[in-house]
N, C-alpha and C positions, 0 to 999 in steps of 0.2 A: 582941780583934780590932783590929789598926791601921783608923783612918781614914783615914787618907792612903795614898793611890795611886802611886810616883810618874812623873811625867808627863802627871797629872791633878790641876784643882782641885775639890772639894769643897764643893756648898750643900748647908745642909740647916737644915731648922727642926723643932727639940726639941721635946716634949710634955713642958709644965710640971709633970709628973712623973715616976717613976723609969718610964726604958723610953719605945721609941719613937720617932715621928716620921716626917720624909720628909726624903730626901735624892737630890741628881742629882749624878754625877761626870761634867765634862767635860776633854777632852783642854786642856791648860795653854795647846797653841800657839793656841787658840780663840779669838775677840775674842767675849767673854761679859759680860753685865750682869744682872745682878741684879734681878727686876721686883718686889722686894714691896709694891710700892704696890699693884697688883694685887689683893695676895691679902687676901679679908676676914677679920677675925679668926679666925672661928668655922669656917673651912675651913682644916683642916691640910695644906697642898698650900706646894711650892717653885715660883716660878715663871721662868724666864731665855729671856732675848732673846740668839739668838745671830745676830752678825754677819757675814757673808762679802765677801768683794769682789765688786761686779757680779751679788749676787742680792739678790731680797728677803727682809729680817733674818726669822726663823722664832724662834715663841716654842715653848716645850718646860715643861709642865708635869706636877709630879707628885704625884699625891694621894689622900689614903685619907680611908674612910670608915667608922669604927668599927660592927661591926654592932648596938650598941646607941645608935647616932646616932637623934636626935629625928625628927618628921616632917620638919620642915622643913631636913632638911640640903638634900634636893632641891631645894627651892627656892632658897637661897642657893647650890646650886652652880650651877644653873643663872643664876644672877645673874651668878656669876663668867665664865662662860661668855659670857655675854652682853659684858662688858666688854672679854677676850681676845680674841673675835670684831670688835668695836668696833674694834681697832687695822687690820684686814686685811692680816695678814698668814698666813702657814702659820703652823699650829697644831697641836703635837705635843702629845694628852694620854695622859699613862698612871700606872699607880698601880692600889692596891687598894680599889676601893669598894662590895667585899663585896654582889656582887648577882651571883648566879649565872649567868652569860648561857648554858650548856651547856643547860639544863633547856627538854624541850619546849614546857612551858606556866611564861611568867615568873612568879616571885610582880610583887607591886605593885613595890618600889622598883626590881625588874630593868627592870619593864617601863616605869617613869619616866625611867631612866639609856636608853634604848635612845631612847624621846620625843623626849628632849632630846639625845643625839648627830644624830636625825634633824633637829632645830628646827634645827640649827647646821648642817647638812649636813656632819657628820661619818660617816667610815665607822672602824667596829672593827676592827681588821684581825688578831687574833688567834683563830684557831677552835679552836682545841685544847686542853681541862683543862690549866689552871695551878696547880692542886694538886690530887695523885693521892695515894690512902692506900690500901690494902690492902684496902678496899671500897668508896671513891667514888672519884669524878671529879668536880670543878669547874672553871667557867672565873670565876675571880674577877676575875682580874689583867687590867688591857685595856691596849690600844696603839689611841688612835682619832689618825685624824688627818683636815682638811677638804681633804686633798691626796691621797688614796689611792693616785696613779701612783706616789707615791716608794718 
């Protein structure tokens, strides 16, 4: 599969081994910066600050969360979260962080990730299984943002 788009540039951060990672493609004509001071090691998430004329800059990040992640991924992402929030600006997060939001009753880290979208006064704005197989439905995959009119 080509990485390259064209008409678009390409971030994205590797998992220091084979397979993997996160990646954002934005359109080229974008005035785009790069935030990984942001990002703490041990969260494999891209994170970019994009610019527009005459609005406030909108950070855009994207991040997974292996389902065999330690306890404390939660707590370091919500750290991260804390920092991003820190700048006040809008705040686009999405990515895979492998916690089922579809299921009537959350397990624990669904129901940590739902916590801490509320601590930051984030809304998820995706309701519908982002992976379907031939006998489930999940909603893995989120879109939250602290701006939900957009």
């Amino acid at each position: 599969m080509k990485d390259i788009i064209q008409g678009y540039n390409l971030w994205r951060k590797d998992r220091c081994r084979y397979g993997g990672g996160v990646a954002i493609y934005t359109r080229d004509s974008l005035n785009v910066r790069e935030m990984s001071s942001f990002v703490p090691e041990n969260i494999e998430a891209v994170c970019l600050e994009i610019i527009k004329p005459k609005t406030q800059p909108i950070l855009i990040t994207t991040v997974y969360r292996p389902p065999s992640s330690n306890t404390n991924f939660m707590d370091d992402f919500e750290n991260y979260l804390h920092v991003l929030d820190g700048q006040n600006k809008e705040l686009i997060l999405t990515g895979d962080l492998n916690c089922d939001l579809s299921l009537a009753v959350l397990q624990s880290h669904s129901r940590r990730l739902m916590d801490i979208l509320e601590l930051f006064q984030m809304k998820q704005v995706i309701a519908d299984p982002t992976r379907i197989t031939s006998t489930t439905a999940s909603l893995l995959d989120i879109i939250a943002t602290n701006t939900p009119a957009i």
